[in-house]
C-alpha positions in Angstrom: 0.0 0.0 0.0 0.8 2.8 -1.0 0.8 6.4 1.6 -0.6 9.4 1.4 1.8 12.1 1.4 0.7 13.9 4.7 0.4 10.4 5.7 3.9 9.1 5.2 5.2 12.3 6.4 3.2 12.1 9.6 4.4 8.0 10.3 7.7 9.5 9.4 8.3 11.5 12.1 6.7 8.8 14.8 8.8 6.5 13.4 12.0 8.9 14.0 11.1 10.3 17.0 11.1 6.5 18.3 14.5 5.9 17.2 16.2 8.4 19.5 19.1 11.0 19.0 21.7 8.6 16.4 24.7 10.5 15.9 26.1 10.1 12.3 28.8 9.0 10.9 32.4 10.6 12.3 33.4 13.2 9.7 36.3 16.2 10.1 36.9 17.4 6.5 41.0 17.9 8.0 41.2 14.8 8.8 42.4 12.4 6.3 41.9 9.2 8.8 38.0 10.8 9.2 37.4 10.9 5.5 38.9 7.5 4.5 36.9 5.9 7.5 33.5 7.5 6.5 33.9 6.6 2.8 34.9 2.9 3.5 32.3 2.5 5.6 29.5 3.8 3.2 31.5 1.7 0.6 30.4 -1.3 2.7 27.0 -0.9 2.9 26.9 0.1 -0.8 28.3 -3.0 -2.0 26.5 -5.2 1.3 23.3 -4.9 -1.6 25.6 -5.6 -4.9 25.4 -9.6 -5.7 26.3 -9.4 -8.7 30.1 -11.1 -8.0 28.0 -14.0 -6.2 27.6 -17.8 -7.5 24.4 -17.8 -9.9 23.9 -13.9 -9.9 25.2 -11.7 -13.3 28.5 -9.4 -12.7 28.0 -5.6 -12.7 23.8 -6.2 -12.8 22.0 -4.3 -10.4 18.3 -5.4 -10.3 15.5 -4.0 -12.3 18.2 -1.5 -13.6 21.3 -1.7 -16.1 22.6 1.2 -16.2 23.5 2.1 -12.2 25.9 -0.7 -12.7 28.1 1.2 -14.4 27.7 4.6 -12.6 28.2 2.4 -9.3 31.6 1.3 -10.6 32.6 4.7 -12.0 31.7 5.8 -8.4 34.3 3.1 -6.8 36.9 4.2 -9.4 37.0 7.4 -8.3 36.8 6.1 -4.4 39.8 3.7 -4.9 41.9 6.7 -6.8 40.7 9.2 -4.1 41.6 6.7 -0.8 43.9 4.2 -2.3 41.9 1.2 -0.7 41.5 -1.6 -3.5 39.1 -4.1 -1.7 36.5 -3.2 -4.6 38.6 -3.8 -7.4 38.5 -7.2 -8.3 34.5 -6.9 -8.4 34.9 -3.3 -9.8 37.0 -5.3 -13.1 34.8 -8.3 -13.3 31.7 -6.5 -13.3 33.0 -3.7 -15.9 34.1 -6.2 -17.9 31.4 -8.9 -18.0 29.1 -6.1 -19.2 31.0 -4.7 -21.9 29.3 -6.1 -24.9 30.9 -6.2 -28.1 33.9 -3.4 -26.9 30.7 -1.0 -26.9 29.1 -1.5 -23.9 25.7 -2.5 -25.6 25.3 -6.4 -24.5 22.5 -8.2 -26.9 21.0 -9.5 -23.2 19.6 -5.8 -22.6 20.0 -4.0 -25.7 16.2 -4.4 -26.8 15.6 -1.6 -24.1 18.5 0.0 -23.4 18.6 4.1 -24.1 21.6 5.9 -25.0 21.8 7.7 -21.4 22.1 4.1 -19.5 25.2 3.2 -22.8 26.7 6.3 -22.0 27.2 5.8 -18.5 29.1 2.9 -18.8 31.0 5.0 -21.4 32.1 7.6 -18.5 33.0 4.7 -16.6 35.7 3.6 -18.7 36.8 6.8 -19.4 36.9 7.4 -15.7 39.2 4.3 -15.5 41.4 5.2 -18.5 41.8 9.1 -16.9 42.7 7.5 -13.5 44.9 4.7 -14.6 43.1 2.1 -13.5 44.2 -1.2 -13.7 43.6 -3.4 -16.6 43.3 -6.9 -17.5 45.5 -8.7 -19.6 43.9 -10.0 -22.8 41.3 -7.9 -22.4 40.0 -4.2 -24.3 41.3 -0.9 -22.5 39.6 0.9 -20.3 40.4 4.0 -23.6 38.9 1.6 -26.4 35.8 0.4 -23.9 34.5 4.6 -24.0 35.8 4.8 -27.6 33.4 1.7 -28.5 30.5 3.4 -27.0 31.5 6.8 -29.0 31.6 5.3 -32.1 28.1 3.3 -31.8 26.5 6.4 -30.4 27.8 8.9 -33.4 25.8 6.8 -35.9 22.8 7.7 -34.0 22.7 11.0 -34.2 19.0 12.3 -36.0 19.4 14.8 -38.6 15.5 13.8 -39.2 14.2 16.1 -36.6 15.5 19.2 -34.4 18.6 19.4 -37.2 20.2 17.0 -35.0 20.5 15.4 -31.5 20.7 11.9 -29.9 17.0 10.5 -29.1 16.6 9.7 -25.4 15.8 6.0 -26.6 17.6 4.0 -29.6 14.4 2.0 -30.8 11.1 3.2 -32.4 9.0 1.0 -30.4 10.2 2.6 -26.9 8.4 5.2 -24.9 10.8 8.1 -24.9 11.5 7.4 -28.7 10.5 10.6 -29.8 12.0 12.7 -27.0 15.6 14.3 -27.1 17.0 14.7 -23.5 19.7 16.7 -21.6 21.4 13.2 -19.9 22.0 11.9 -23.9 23.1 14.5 -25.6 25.4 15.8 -22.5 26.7 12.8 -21.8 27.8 12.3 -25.2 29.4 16.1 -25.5 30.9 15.4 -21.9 32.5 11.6 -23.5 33.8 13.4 -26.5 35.6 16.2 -25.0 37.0 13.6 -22.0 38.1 11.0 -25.5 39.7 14.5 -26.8 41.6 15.7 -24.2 43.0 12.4 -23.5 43.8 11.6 -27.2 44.2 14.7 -28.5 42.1 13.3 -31.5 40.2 16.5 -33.5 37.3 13.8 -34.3 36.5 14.1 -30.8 36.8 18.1 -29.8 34.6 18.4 -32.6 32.0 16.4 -32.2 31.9 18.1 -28.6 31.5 21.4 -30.5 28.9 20.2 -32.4 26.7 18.7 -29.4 27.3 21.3 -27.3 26.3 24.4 -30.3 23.3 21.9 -31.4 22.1 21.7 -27.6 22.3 25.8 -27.6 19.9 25.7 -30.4 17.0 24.1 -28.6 15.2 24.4 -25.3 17.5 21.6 -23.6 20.4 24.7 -23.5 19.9 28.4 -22.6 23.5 30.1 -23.1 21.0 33.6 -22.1 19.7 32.2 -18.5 22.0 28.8 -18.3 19.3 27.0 -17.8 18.9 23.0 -18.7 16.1 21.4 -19.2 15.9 17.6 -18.7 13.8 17.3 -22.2 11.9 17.9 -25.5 10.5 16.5 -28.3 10.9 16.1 -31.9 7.2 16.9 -32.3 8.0 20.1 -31.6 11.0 20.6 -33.6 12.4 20.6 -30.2 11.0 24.1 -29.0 9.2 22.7 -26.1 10.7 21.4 -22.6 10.3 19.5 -19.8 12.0 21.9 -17.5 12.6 19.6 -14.0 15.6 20.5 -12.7 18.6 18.0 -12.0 21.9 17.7 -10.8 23.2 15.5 -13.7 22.3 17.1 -16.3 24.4 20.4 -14.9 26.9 18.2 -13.9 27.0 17.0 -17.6 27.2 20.1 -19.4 29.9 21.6 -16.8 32.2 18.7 -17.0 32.5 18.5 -20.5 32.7 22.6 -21.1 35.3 22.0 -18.2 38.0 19.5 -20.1 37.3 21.4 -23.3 38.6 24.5 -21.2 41.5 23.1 -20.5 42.0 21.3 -23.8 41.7 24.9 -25.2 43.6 26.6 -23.1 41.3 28.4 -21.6 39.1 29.2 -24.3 36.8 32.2 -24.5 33.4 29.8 -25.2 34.1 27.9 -22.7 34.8 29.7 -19.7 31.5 31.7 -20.6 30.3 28.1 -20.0 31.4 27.0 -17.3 31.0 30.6 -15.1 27.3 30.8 -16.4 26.2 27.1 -16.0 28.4 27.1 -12.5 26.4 30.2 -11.4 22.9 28.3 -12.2 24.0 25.3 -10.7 24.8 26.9 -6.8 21.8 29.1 -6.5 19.4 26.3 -7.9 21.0 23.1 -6.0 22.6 24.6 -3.0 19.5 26.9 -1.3 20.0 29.7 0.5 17.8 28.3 3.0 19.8 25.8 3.6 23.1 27.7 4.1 24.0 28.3 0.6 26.8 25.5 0.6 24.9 22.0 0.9 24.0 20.2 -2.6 19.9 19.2 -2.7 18.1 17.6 -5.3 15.0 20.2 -5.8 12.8 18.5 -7.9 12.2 15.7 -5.5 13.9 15.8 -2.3 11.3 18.6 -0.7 8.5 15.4 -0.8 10.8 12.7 -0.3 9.4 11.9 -3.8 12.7 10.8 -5.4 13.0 7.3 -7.6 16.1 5.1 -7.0 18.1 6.8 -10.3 17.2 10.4 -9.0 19.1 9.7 -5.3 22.1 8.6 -7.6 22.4 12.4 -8.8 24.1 14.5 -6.8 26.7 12.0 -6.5 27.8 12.4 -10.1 27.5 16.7 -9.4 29.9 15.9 -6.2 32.7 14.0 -8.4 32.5 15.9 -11.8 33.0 19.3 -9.8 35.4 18.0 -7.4 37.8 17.0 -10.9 36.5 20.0 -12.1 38.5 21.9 -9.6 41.9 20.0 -10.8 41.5 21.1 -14.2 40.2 24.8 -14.4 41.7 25.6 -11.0 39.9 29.0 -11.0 36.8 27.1 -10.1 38.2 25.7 -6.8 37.6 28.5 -4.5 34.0 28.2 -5.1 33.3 24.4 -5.3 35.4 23.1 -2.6 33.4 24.5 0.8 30.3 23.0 -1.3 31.9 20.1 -1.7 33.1 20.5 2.5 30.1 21.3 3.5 27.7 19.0 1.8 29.6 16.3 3.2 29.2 17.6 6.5 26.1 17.5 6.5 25.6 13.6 4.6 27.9 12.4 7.3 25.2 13.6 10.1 22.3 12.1 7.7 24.3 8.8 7.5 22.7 7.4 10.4 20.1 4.9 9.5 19.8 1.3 10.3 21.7 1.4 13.7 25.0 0.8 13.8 25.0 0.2 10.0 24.9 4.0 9.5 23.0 3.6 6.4 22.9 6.9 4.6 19.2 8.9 4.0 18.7 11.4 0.8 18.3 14.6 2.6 22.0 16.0 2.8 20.7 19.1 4.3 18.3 17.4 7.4 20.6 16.9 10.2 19.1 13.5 11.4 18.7 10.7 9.6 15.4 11.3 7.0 14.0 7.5 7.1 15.8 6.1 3.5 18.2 4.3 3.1 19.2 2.6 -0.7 22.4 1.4 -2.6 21.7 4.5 -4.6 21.5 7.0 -1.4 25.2 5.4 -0.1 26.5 5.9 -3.4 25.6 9.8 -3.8 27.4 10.1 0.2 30.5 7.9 -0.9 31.1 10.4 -4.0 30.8 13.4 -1.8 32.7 11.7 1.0 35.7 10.7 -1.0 35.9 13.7 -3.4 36.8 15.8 -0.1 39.9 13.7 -0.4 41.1 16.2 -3.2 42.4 18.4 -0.4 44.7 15.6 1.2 46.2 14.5 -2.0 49.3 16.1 -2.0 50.1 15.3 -6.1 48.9 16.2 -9.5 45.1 15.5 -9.0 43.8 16.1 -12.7 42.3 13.4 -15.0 45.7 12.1 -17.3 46.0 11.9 -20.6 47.9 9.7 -23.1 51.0 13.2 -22.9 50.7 13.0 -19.0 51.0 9.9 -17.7 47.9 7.9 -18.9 48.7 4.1 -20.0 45.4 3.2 -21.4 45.6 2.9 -25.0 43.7 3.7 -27.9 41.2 2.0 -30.4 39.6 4.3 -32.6 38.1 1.8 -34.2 36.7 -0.2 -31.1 33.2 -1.5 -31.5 33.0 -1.2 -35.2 34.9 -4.2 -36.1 33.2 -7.0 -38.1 32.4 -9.3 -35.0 31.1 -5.9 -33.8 28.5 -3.8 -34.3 27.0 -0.4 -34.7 23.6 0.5 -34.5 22.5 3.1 -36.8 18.3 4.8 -36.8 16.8 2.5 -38.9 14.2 4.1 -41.7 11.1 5.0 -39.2 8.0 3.7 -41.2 4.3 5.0 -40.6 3.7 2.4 -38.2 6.4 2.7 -36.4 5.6 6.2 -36.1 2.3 5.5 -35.0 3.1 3.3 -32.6 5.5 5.4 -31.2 3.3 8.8 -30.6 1.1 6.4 -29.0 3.9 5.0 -26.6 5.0 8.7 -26.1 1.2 10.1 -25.5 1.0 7.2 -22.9 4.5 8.0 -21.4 3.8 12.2 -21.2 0.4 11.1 -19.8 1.7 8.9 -16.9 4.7 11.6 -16.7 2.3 14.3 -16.4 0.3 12.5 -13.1 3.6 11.4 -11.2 4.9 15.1 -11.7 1.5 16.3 -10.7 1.4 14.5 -7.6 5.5 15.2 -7.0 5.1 18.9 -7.0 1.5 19.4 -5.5 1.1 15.6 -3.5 1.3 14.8 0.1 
């Protein structure tokens, strides 16, 4: 059954009020000893609910979800560069490389209904392992060739048909979503290029982050006036409408990309216009005033505890792309470093849950423990925890590249090899038209009620 939202909130409090004053978890932002202990043991409970390494179960599988997977090991790459503790790697290698597909990251078991968002992050994952030298496997792909597979199958994709461009939020006519283009694709495709051009120095890459980035301006997911992102549109509007909720990932996107093509470019003129416009947006809309100005919230759902399992995994991505943000435009540190202090500050107090377990809630800002508790809420508290690392690391902190120390090496070609494939838009036919504005009128429909009830429920 499910509650009312006065209702929940009301059994809420009983329920808290029962539990007693539960200090959270031990945090002092200068102490390194503090930081390392807090992130292991959020580690810990994260991966307590991963099974996929167990006898019978499917590496780097979360249930009901693909996708996660991959951000959930991007997030323990960047906790074992941050900390140094490898107990995750083994699972961290098997998982990221059971998944991988055909060098492409698109594995024929979920394919069927996979969009380009949940390919993508596996994408960053890789490239998050290549930037940070993971280690590889022998006889196996790069970490590099792994986010150049998923590159070169998502290029194919991109529809000239409508908006003049743009990836579609979902690869196959007969999904819901076919006929929407969304912030998450698009940026996560501009933010893979520019990481792929930066590393390889590879013009085929810088400019297909030019292109994204300049088509993006031209619609409503992009306003280079206000620097607002909107999470979608559709191609039944040529792209001039938006679904305007407001997320953490989709700024975090957009910032990280215009971030390493600042520093690819030296600095260049477009970019830091970016990045000071989309950084300016980005405090004053997910770090309120009325919560202190410095501690991250996710707006659009946190204020009714209304948030879905991928929407708690958000401001994790926000805490680690700014945090390396800081490392390569280090103009930007002065302002995203007490945000990044003080939001962890305040997730340590809210990891309280569940006893001596100290399971982490979503509400960073709430001083005691909010009532949830999710592999997806302790994976948003281990990004922020171990990303205020960055100020105990006494060496060269930026992402590398092949010039700077960076072993992983290339493939330009990965995924496109004949045992490969690539999937290009197929000729859309009047049925499958059809069928898909019905899908979509179904999807906006159901959207429409759950935002309905989000923003005015309980």
């Amino acid at each position: 059954m499910v509650l009312p939202g006065w209702l929940h909130t009301v059994w809420l409090a009983i329920f808290l009020a029962g539990q007693g004053t539960v200090l959270g978890l031990e945090f002092d932002i200068n102490d390194e000893q503090s930081i390392k202990n807090a992130a292991a043991k959020t580690a810990f409970n994260m991966m307590s609910q991963y099974h996929g390494n167990e006898s019978g179960q499917i590496p780097g599988k979360l249930p009901d979800t693909w996708w996660e997977g991959g951000a959930m090991f991007m997030t323990l790459i960047q906790y074992w560069f941050w900390t140094g503790d490898t107990s995750y790697n083994e699972v961290t290698t098997q998982g990221m490389l059971w998944q991988k597909g055909e060098n492409d990251y698109f594995p024929s078991n979920y394919s069927n209904y996979l969009g380009n968002d949940d390919q993508v992050f596996w994408g960053l994952a890789a490239m998050t392992a290549a930037e940070l030298n993971f280690p590889e496997q022998d006889g196996q792909p790069s970490w590099l060739s792994l986010a150049q597979g998923v590159f070169n199958t998502q290029v194919p994709r991109w529809d000239t048909s409508s908006c003049n461009g743009g990836l579609r939020w979902q690869i196959w006519p007969y999904q819901a979503g076919y006929t929407t283009k969304n912030s998450v694709s698009n940026g996560g495709l501009f933010q893979l290029s520019a990481r792929l051009g930066r590393y390889t120095t590879n013009h085929t890459y810088t400019e297909w982050a030019e292109k994204i980035w300049d088509w993006t301006a031209t619609t409503t997911l992009l306003s280079t006036k206000n620097w607002n992102i909107a999470d979608t549109t559709t191609t039944q509007a040529n792209c001039k409408d938006q679904g305007n909720l407001q997320w953490t990932y989709n700024y975090g996107m957009y910032l990280s990309g215009a971030a390493y093509m600042y520093n690819l470019t030296n600095g260049g003129d477009k970019w830091k216009k970016g990045i000071d416009g989309l950084m300016e947006t980005t405090f004053s809309r997910f770090f309120p005033q009325k919560f202190g100005g410095n501690v991250m919230s996710e707006i659009s759902c946190e204020p009714n505890m209304m948030c879905d399992r991928n929407q708690d995994c958000f401001k994790g991505f926000l805490s680690s792309w700014l945090t390396f943000m800081t490392t390569i435009v280090p103009y930007t540190a002065g302002e995203i470093l007490p945000k990044i202090q003080a939001s962890a500050e305040a997730a340590a107090k809210q990891c309280s849950g569940g006893g001596s377990k100290m399971e982490c809630g979503r509400r960073w800002h709430q001083a005691n423990w909010d009532g949830t508790t999710s592999l997806e809420t302790d994976m948003s508290a281990l990004s922020i925890f171990s990303s205020n690392m960055i100020t105990h690391k006494l060496q060269d902190n930026a992402p590398l590249t092949a010039d700077t120390g960076g072993t992983s090496k290339s493939n330009p070609n990965a995924g496109t090899g004949p045992e490969e494939h690539t999937i290009k838009p197929k000729p859309i036919t009047t049925a499958d038209r059809a069928g898909a504005s019905i899908l979509t009128i179904l999807f906006i429909c159901g959207w429409i009620a759950s935002l309905t009830w989000l923003v005015y429920g309980g």
